[in-house]
N, CA, C and O of each residue as an XYZ file, in Angstrom:
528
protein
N     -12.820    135.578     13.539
C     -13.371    134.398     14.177
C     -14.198    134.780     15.413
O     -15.263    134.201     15.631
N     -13.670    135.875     16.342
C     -14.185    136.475     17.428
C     -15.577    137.239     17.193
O     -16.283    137.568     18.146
N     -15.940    137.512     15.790
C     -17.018    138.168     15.387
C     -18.235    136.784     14.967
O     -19.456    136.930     15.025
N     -17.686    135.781     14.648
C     -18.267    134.705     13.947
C     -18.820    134.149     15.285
O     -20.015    133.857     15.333
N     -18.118    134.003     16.255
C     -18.588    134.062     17.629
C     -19.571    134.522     18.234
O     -20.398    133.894     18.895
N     -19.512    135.759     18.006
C     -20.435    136.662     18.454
C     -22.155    136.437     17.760
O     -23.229    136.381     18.358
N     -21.947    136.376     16.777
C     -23.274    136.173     15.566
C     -23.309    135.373     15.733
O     -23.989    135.861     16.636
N     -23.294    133.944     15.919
C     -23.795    132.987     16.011
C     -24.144    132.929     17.375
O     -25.063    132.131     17.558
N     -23.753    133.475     18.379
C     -24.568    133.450     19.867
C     -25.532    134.283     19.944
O     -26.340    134.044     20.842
N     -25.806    135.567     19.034
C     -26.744    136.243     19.288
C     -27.960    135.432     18.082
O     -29.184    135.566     18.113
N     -27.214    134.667     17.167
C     -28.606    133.971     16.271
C     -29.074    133.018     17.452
O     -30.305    132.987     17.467
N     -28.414    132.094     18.621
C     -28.899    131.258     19.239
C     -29.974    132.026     20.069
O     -31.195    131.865     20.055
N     -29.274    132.836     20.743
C     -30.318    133.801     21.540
C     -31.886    133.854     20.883
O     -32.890    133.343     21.380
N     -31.790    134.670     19.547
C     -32.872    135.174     19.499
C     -34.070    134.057     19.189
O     -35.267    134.329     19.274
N     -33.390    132.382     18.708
C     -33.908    131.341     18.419
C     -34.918    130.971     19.611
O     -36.120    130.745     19.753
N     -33.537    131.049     20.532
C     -34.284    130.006     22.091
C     -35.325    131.340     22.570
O     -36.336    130.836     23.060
N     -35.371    132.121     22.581
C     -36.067    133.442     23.194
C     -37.729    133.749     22.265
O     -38.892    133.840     22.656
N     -37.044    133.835     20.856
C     -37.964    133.896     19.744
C     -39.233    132.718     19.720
O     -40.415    132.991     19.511
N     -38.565    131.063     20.044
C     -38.995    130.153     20.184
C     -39.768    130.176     21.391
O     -40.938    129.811     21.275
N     -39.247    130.631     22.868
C     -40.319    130.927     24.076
C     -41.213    131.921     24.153
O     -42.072    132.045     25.027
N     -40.992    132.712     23.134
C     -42.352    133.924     23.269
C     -43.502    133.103     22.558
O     -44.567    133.201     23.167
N     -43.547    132.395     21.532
C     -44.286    131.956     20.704
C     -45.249    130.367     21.878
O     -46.448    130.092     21.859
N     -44.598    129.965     22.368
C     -45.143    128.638     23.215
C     -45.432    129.330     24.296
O     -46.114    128.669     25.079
N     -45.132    130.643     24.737
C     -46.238    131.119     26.151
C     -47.148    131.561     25.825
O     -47.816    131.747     26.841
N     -47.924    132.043     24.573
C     -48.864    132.353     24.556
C     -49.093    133.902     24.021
O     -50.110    134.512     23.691
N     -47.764    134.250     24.079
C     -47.752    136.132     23.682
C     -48.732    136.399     22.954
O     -49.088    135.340     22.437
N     -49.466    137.356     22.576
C     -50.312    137.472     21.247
C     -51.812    137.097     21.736
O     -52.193    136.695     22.836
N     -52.291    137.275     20.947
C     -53.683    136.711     20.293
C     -53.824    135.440     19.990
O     -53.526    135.080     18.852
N     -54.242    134.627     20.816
C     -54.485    132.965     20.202
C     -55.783    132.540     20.304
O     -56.384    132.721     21.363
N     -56.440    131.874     19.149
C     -58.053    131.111     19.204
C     -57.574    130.076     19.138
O     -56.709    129.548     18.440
N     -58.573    129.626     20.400
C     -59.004    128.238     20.718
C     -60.245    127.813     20.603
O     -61.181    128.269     21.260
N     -60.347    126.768     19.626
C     -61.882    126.448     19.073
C     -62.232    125.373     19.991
O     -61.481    124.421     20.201
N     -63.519    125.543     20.609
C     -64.054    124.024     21.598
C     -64.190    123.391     20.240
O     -63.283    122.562     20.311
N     -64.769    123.225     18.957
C     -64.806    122.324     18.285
C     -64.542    123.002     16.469
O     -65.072    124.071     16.166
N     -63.568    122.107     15.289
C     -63.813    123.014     14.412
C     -64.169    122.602     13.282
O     -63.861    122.998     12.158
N     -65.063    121.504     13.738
C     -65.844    121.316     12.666
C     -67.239    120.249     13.132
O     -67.363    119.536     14.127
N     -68.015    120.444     12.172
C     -69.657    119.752     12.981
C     -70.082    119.046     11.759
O     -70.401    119.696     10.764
N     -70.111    117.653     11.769
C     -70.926    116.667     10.630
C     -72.481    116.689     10.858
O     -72.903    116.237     11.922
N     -73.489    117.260      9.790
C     -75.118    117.610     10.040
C     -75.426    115.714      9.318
O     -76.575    115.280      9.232
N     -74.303    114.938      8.931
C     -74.768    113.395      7.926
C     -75.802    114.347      7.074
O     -75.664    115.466      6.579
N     -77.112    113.241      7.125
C     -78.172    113.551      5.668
C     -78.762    114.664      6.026
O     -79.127    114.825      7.191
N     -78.891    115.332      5.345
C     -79.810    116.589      5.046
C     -80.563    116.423      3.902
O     -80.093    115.596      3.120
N     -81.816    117.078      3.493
C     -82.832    116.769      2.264
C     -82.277    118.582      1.792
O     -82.124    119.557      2.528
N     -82.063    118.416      0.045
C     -81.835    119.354     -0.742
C     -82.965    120.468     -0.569
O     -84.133    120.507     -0.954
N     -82.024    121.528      0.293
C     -83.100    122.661      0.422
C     -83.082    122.977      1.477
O     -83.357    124.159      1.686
N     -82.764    122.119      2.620
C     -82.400    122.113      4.064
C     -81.590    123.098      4.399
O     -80.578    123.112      3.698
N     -81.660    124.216      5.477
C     -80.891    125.194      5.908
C     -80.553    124.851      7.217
O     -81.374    124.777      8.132
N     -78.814    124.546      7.366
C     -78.371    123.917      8.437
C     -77.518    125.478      9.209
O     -76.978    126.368      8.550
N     -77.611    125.428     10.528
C     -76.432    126.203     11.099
C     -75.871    125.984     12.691
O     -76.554    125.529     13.608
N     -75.007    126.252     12.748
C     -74.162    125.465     14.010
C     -73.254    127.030     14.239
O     -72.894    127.848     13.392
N     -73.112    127.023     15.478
C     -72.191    128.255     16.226
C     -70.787    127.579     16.972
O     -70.651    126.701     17.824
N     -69.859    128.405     16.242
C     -68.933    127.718     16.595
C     -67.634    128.514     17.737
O     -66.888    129.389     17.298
N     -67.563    128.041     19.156
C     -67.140    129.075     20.360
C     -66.179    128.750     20.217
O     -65.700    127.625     20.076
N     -65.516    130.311     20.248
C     -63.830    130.047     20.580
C     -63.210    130.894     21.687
O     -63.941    131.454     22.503
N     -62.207    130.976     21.725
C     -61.785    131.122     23.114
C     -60.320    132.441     23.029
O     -59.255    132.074     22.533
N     -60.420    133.386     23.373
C     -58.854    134.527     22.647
C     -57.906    133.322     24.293
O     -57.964    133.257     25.521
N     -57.435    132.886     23.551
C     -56.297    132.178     24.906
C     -55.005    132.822     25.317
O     -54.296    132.471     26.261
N     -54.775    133.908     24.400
C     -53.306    134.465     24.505
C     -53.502    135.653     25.402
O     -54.466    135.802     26.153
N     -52.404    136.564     25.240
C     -52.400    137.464     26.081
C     -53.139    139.100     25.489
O     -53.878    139.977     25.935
N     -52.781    138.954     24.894
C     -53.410    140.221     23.920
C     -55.145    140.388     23.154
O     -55.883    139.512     22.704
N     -55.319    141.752     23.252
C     -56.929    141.180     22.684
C     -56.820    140.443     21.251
O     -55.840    140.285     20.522
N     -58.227    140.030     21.095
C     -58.434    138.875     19.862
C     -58.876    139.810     18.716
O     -60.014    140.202     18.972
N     -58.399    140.347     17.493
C     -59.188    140.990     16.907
C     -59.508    140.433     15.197
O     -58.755    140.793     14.292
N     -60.570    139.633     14.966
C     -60.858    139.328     13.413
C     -61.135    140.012     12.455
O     -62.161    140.691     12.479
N     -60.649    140.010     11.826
C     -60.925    141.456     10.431
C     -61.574    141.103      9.411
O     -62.130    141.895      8.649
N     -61.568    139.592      9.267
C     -62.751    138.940      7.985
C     -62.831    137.401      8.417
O     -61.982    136.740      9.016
N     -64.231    136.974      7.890
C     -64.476    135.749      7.743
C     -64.817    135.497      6.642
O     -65.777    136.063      6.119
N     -63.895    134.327      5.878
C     -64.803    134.343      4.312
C     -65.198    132.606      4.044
O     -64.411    131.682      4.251
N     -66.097    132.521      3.722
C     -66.691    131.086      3.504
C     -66.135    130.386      1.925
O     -65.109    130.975      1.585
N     -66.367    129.776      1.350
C     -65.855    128.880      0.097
C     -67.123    129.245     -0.810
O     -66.761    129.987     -1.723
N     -67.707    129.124     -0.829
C     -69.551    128.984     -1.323
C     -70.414    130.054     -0.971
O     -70.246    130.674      0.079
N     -71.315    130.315     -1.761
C     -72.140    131.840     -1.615
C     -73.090    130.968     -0.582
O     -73.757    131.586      0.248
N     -73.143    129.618     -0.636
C     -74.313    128.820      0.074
C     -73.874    128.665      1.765
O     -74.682    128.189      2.563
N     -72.750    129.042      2.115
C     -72.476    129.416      3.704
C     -71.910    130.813      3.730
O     -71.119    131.348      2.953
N     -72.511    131.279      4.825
C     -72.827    132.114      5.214
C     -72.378    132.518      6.952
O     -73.255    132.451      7.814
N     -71.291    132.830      7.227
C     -70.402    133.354      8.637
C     -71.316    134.898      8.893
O     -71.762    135.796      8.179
N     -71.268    134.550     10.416
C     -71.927    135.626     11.232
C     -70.408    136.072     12.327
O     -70.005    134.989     12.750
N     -69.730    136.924     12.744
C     -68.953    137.089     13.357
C     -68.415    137.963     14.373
O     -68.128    139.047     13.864
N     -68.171    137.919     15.588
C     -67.839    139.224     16.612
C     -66.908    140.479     16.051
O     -65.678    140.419     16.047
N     -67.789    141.815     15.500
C     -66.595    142.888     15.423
C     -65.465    143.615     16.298
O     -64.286    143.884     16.071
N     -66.263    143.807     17.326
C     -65.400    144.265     18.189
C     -64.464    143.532     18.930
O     -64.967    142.536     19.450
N     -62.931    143.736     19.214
C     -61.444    142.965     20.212
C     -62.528    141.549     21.457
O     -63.538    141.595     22.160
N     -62.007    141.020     21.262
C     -62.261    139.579     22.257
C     -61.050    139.652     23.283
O     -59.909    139.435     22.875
N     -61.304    139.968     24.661
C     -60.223    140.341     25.244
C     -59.751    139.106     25.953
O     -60.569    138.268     26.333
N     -58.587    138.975     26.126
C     -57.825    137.853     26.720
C     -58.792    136.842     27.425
O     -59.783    137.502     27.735
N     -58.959    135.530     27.823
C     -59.437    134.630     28.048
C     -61.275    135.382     28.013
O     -61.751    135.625     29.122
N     -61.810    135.569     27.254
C     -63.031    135.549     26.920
C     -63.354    134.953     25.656
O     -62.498    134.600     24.845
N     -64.694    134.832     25.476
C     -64.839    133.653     24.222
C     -65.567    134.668     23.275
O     -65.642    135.895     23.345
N     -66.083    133.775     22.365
C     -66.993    134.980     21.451
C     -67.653    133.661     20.417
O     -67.210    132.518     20.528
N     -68.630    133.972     19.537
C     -69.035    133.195     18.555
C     -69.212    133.136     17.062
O     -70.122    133.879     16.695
N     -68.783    132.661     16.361
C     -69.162    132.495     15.165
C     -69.882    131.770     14.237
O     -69.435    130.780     13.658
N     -70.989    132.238     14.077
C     -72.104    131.738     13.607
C     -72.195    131.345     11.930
O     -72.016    132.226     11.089
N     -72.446    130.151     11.606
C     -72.152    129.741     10.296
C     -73.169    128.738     10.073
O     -73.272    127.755     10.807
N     -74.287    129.060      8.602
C     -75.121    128.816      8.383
C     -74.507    128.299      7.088
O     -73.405    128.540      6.596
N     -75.776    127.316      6.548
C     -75.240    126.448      5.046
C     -76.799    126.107      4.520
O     -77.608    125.532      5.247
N     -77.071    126.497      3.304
C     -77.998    125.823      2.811
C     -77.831    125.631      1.496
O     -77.502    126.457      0.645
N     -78.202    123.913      1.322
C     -78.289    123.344      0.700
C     -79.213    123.278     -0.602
O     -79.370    122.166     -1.106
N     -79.923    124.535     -1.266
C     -80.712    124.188     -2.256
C     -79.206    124.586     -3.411
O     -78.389    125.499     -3.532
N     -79.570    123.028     -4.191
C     -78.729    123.433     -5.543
C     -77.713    122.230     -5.264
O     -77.112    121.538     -6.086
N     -77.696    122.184     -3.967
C     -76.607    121.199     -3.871
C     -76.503    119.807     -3.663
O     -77.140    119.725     -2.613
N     -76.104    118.515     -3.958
C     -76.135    116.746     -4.108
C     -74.549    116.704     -3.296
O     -73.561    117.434     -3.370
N     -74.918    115.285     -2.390
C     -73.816    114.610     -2.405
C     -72.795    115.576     -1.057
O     -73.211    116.591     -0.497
N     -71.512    114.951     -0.810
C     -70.968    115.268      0.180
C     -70.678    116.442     -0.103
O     -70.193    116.793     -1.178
N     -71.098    117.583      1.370
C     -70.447    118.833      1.175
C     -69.373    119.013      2.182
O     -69.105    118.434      3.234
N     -68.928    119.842      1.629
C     -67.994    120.622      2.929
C     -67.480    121.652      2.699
O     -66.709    122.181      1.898
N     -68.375    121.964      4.046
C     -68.359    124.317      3.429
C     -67.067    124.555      4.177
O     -67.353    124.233      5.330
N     -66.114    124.847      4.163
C     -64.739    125.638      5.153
C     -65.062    127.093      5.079
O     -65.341    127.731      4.065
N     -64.993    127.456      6.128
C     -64.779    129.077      6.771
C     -63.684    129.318      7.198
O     -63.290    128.635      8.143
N     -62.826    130.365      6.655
C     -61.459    130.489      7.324
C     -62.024    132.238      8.020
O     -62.680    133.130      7.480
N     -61.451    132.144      9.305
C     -61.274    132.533      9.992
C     -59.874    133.965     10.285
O     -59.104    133.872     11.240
N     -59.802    135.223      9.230
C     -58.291    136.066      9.530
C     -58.551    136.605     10.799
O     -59.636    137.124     11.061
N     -57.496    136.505     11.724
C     -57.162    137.704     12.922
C     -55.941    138.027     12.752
O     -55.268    137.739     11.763
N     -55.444    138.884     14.075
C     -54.276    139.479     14.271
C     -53.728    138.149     15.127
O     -52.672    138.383     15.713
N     -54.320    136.625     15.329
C     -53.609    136.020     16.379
C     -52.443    135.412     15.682
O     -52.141    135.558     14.497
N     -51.616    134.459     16.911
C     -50.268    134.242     15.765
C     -50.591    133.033     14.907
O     -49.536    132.598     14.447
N     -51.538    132.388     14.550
C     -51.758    131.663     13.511
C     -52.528    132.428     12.700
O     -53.474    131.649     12.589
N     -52.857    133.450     11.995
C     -53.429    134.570     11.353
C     -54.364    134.181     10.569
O     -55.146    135.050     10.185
N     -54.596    132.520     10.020
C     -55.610    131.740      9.372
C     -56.021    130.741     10.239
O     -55.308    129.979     10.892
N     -57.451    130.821     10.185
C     -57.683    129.572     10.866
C     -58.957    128.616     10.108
O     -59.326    129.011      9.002
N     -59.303    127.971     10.410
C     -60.707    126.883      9.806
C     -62.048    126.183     10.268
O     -61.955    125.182     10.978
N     -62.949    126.530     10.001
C     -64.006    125.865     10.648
C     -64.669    125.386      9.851
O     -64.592    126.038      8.809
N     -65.559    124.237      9.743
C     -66.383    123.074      8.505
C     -67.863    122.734      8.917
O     -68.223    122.298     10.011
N     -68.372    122.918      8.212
C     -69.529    122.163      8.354
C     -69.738    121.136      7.002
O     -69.857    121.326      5.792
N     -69.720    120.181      7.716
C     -70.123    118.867      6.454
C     -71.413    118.503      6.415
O     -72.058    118.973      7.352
N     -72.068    117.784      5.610
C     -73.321    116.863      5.067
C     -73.274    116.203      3.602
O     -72.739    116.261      2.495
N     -74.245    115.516      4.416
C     -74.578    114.465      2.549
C     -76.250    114.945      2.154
O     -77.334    114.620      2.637
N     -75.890    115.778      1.151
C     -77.309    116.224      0.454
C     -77.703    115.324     -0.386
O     -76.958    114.829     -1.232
N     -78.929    115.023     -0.228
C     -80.028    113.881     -0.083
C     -80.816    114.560     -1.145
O     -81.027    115.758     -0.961
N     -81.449    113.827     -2.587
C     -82.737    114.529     -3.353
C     -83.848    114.995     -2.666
O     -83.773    114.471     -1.554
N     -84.930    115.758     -2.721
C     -86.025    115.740     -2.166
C     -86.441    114.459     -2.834
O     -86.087    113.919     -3.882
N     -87.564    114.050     -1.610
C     -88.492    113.089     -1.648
C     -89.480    113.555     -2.655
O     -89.377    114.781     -2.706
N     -90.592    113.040     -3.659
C     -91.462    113.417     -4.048
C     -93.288    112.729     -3.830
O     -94.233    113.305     -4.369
């Protein structure tokens, strides 16, 4: 019983402890000023792109190892080198629309080493026929 004791105070421990490293910030954390940008109508053929700033908020440098888009039709530009603690950096994400009708929405996920290890950024529109 004296052992059952024991293990269950060291599971509380590592909970409440485990649980405060994670809400101060330990690690690598992105903070997006915005993570996603509506372009509305665009005309089919239209090449849209928007930069999207984020922020390493944690304590540790920021380091991304891939950006991969949904669609060969967006296209992520991204910082290689560590983003060091409260500095920002950008990711640049372009979309064009030839081929494409109707509501889009390109998602870019975002891998790092931070402690959410996936993250998301969007660019939406409503592709419009060309005029003739």
């Amino acid at each position: 019983m004296k052992k059952l004791g024991i293990l269950f105070s060291l599971f509380a421990f590592v909970l409440v402890f485990g649980a405060n490293a994670q809400t101060t910030g330990s690690g690598a954390v992105i903070s997006f000023k915005e993570k996603q940008v509506d372009f509305g109508d665009i005309v089919q053929g239209d090449k849209v792109e928007h930069t999207f700033v984020l922020t390493n908020s944690g304590t540790e440098p920021l380091v991304i190892s891939n950006v991969a888009a949904t669609c060969g039709c967006t296209v992520p530009e991204w910082p290689k080198a560590p983003i060091a603690p409260g500095k920002t950096a950008e990711i640049k994400v372009s979309f064009n629309s030839a081929g494409k009708m109707g509501k889009q929405n390109s998602i870019v996920r975002i891998y790092s080493n931070a402690t959410e290890p996936i993250e998301k950024v969007s660019l939406i529109s409503n592709v419009l026929p060309k005029t003739k």
